[in-house]
C-alpha positions as CSV (number, residue, x, y, z in Angstrom):
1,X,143.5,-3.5,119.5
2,X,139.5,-2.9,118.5
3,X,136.8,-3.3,120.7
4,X,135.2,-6.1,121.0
5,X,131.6,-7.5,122.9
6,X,132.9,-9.6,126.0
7,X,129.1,-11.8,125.3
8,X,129.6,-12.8,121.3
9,X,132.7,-11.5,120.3
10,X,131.6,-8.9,117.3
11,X,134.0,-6.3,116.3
12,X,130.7,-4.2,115.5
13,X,130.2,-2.2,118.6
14,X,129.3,1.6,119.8
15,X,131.2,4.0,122.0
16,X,128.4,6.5,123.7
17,X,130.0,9.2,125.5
18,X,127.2,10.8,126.9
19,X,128.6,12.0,130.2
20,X,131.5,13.4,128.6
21,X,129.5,16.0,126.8
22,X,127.5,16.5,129.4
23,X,130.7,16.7,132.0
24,X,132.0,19.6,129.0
25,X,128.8,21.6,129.2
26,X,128.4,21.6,132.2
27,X,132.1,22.5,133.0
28,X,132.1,25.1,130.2
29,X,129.4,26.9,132.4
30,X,130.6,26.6,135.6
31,X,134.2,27.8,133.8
32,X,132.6,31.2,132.5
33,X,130.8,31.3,135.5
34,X,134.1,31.4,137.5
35,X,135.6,33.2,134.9
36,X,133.1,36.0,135.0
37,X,134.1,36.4,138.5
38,X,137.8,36.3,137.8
39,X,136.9,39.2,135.0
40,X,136.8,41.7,137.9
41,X,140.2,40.9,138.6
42,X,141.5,40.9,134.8
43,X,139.3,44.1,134.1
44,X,141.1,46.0,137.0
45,X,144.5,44.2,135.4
46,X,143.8,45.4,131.8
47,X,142.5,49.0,133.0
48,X,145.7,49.4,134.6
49,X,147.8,48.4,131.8
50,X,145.6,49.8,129.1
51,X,145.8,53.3,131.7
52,X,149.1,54.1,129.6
53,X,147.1,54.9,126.3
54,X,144.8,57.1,128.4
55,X,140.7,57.1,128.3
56,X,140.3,54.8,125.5
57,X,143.2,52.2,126.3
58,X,141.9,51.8,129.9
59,X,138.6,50.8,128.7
60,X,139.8,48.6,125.8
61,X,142.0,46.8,128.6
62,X,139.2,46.5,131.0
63,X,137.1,44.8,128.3
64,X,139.8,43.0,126.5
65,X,140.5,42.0,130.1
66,X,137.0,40.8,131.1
67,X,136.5,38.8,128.0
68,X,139.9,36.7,127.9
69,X,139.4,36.0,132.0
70,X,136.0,34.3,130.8
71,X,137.3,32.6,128.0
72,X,140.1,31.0,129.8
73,X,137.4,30.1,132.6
74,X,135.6,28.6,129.8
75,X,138.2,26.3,128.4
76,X,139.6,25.2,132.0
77,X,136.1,24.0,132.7
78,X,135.4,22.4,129.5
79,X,138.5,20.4,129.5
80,X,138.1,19.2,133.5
81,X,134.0,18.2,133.1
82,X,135.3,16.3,129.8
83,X,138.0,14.4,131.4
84,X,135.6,13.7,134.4
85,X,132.4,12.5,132.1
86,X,134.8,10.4,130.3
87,X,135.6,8.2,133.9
88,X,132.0,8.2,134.6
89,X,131.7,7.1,130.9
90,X,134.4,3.9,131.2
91,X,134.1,3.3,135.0
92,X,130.5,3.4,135.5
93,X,128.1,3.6,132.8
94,X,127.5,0.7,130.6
95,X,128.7,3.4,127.1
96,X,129.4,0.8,124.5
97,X,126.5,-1.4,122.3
98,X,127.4,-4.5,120.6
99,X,125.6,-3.7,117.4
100,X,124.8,-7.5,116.5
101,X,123.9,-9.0,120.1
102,X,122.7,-5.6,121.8
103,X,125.2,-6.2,125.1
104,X,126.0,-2.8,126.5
105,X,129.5,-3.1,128.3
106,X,132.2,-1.2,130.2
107,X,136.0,-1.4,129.3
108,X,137.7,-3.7,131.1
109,X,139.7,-1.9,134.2
């Protein structure tokens, strides 16, 4: 099924998705920012594991274990501000054009 504009009927019409990339960047920040926090937790983790290969291997697993805790952070965050930009974006915010009559439009519920 294409979109269509509800005023003139025109196939020709534009999707803007503006709060889901600003949902994702802002949730990719908040995500390190948590996952920065978590870090402490998954440096302590990887020193203990990495403790086994002595000086070198507890340092490599507090790092390795830092990096990946703000990673995943990352990702989590991207993927929930993304899903919650795109309601905003088809619940709320007027996101698609009619390129012929200039109607902006939400999805029908």
């Amino acid at each position: 099924m294409s979109l269509q504009c509800p005023r003139c009927h025109s196939p020709k019409v534009a999707s803007f998705h503006h709060a889901m990339k600003v949902g994702a960047a802002i949730g990719t920040v908040g995500g390190a920012a948590r996952g920065v926090s978590a870090a402490l937790a998954g440096g302590q983790a990887g020193a203990l594991i990495g403790a086994i290969a002595g000086p070198v291997g507890i340092t490599l697993g507090s790092v390795s274990g830092a990096i990946l805790g703000g990673l995943a952070g990352g990702v989590g965050g991207c993927a929930l501000g993304a899903q919650l930009g795109e309601s905003l974006d088809r619940h709320v915010l007027a996101h698609n054009l009619c390129l012929l009559c200039g109607h902006r439009f939400n999805l029908p519920t």
